[in-house]
N, C-alpha and C positions, 0 to 999 in steps of 0.2 A: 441374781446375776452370776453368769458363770465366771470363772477363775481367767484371768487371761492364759494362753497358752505361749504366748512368747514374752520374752524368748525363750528359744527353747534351748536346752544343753549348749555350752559351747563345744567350737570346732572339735570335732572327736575324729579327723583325719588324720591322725599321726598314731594314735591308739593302738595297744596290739590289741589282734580279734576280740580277747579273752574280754578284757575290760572295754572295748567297744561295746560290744553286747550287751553287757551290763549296764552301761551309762544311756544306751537307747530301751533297755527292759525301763528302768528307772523315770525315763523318762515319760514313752506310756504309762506306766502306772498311775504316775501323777496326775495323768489329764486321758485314761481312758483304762483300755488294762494291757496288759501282757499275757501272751501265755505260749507256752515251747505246745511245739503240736510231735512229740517225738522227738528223735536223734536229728532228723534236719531238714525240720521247718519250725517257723513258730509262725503268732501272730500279732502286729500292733497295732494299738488302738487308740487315735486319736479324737475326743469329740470337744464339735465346738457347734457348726450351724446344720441347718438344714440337708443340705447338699452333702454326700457322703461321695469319696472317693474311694474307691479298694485298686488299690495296687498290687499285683505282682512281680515281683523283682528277689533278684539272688544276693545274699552275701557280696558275694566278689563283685557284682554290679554298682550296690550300694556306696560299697567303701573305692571302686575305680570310678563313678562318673558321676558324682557329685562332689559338691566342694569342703562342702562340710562331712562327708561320708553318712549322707542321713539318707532316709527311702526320700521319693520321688515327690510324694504328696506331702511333706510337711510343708513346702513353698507354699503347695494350695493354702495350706493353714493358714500360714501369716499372709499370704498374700490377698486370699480370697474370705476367709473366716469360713473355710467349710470343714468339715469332717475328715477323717481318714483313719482308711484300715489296708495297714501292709500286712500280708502273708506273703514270708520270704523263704526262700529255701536255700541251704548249705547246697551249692554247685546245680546243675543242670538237672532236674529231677521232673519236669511237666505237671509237676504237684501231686504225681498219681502214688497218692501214700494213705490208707485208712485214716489219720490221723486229721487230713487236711480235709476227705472227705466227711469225718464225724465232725468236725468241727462246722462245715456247711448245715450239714443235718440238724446240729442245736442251734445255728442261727435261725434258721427256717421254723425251727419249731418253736422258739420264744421271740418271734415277729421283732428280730431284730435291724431289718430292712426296712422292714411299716414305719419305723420312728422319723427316717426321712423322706425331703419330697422329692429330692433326686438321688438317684445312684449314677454314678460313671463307675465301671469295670475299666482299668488298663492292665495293658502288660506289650513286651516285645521278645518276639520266638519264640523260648517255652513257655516265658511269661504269658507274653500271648494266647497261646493255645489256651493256657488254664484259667484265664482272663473272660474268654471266650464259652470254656466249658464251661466254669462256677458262674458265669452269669443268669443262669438258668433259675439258680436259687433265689435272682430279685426277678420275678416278673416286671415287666415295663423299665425298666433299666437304659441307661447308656452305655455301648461299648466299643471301646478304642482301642484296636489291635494292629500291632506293626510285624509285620513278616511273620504271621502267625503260623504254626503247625497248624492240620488238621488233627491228624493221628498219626500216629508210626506206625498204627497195627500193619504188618508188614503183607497182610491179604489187601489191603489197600494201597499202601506207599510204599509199595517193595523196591519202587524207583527211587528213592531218597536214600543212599546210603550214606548221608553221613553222620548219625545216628543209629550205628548198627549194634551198637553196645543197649540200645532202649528196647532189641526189637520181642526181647520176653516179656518186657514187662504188661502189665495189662491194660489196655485202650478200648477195650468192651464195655467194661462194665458203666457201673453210673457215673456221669459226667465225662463219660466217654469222646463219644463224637463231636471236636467242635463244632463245626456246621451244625448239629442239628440241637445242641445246647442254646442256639440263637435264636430259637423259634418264640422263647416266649419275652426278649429284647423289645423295646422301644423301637431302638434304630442302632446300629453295627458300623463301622466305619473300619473298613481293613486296608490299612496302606502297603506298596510292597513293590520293589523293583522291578520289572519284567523282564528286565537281561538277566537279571536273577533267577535263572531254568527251573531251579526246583522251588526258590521261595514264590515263584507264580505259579507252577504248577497246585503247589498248597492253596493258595488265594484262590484259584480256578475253584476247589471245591467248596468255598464259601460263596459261592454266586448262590442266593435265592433273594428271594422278597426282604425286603427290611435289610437288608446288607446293600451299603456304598462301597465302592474298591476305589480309590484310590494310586494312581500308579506316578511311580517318580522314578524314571528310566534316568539310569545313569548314576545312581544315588548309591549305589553299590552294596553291600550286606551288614554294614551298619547302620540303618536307618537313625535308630534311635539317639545314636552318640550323634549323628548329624544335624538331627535334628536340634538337639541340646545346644550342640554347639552354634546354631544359625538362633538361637533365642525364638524359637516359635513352638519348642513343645509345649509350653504354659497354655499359648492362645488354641491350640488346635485342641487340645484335653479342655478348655473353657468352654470353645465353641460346641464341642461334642455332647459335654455333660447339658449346657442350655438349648443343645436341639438345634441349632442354627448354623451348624455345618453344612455348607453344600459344596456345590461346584461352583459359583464365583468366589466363596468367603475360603474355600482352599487356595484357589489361583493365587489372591492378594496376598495370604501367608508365602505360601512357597514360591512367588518373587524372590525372597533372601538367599536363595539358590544361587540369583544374578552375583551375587557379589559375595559368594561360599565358595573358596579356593579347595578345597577340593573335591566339589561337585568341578567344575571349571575343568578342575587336571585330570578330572575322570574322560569327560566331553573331549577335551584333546586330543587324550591317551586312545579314546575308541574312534576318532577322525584319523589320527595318524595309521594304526591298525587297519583300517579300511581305504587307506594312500587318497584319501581327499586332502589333498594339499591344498587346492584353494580353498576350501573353507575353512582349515585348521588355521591358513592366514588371515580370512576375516575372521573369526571368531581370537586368532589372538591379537590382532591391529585394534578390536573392539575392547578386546581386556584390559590393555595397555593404556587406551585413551581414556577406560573408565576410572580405574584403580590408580592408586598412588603406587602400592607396591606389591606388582605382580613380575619378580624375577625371570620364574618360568617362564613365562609367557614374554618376555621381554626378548629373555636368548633366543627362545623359538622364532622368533616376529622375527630376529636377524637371520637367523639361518636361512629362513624363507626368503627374505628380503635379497640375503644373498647369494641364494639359485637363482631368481628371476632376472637379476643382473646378470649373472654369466650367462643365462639361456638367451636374455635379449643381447650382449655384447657380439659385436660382427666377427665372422670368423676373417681371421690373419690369411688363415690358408687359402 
């Protein structure tokens, strides 16, 4: 019988970096391994069932959007009893570092994927993209990518400047291209704003067979913290790794949108911008009547409220 794995380490949120690392190295070790991939990445490794998650995520993600400052999939752990492997990188890196690459190569080559019967790949933006590429190395895989890069190689995305400090690095080589690292995927699932010019323009090149897009207008260039925060990333990375993502079982998740204050103040913010005033007043008359407490929306309803009075009021003159 295996060791249980929770709890795991407590809250390590207040920790400075130094001894953070240390208490999440320690903690892998106990229940899978550790191991630094270079100056800045490593990797950690949790095992418990079947179903393996590999996450990609940053340092600074880790310890900003969790509560416990732990990677993404330990939840999975406790929650679901599955597996998990983070590879994280110190700051904004796409993962494209020999070290991140040999470390793919020795799982691949001592059939470290075989041992389970599912894989889910995630990740969001760079994570994403490397999510995307290294999923290549589990054939038949699941993968769930939010606002993901293609490439930066700049003969392709020379339209994406805001990334111009990436554009020597190398997006050629192996694990190169994510679009085409998806070929040998299960099924692909890429979510991603479309007011968002460039992060659709990126999803645009992820259109082939075996890739679902997903689109969430209005959702704005944090997906993922929004996601977190509306409590549906757990179900959509469930749904994804058991195949049973589609298009009704997304709808019913991202309903919580309804009632996600700033999805809501985005939807306003771009009806006021476009001078739809009657809608910006039903859609806040609707907010108001749903919500207990919706401010914004509360002022706005009056503001509105009180042009249409002066515009209906008869003139004196």
């Amino acid at each position: 019988m295996q060791d249980q794995v929770t709890p795991f380490e407590p809250d390590m949120a207040d920790l400075p970096k130094g001894e953070w690392l240390t208490r999440l190295a320690q903690t892998a070790e106990t229940h899978g391994f550790f191991q630094p991939l270079g100056r800045k990445h490593f990797a950690a490794h949790i095992r418990r069932g079947d179903t393996l998650v590999v996450t990609f995520e940053s340092v600074q993600g880790m310890r900003a959007l969790t509560e416990g400052a732990e990677p993404l999939g330990w939840s999975m752990v406790r929650d679901n009893d599955w597996s998990h492997l983070c590879i994280a990188s110190d700051g904004d890196t796409w993962f494209r570092d020999r070290h991140v690459i040999g470390l793919f190569d020795q799982m691949v080559d001592d059939g470290f994927f075989d041992d389970f019967e599912t894989v889910l790949f995630y990740g969001a933006g760079p994570c994403g993209y490397a999510a995307a590429a290294y999923s290549v190395a589990a054939p038949g895989a699941q993968v769930l990518v939010i606002q993901p890069q293609a490439t930066l190689d700049p003969r392709v995305t020379e339209w994406d400047d805001r990334f111009v400090e990436m554009r020597r690095t190398d997006f050629t080589s192996r694990y190169g291209y994510a679009p085409d690292m998806l070929d040998a995927c299960n099924q692909a699932y890429v979510l991603y704003d479309p007011v968002e010019t460039l992060d659709a323009m990126h999803a645009a090149l992820f259109t082939r067979a075996g890739v679902t897009q997903y689109r969430m207008r209005n959702m704005g260039d944090a997906l993922q913290s929004d996601l977190m925060n509306m409590n549906v990333l757990p179900d959509l990375m469930e749904m994804a790794a058991e195949g049973t993502l589609d298009d009704l079982q997304f709808a019913k998740v991202y309903r919580a949108r309804r009632t996600y204050p700033g999805y809501l103040r985005r939807v306003m913010a771009a009806l006021d911008r476009d001078d739809r005033t009657e809608l910006t007043y039903i859609m806040a008359r609707n907010v108001v009547a749903r919500m207990k407490k919706a401010p914004r929306f509360q002022r706005r309803l009056a503001e509105l409220d009180g042009l249409r009075k002066a515009a209906d009021a008869p003139d004196e003159g």
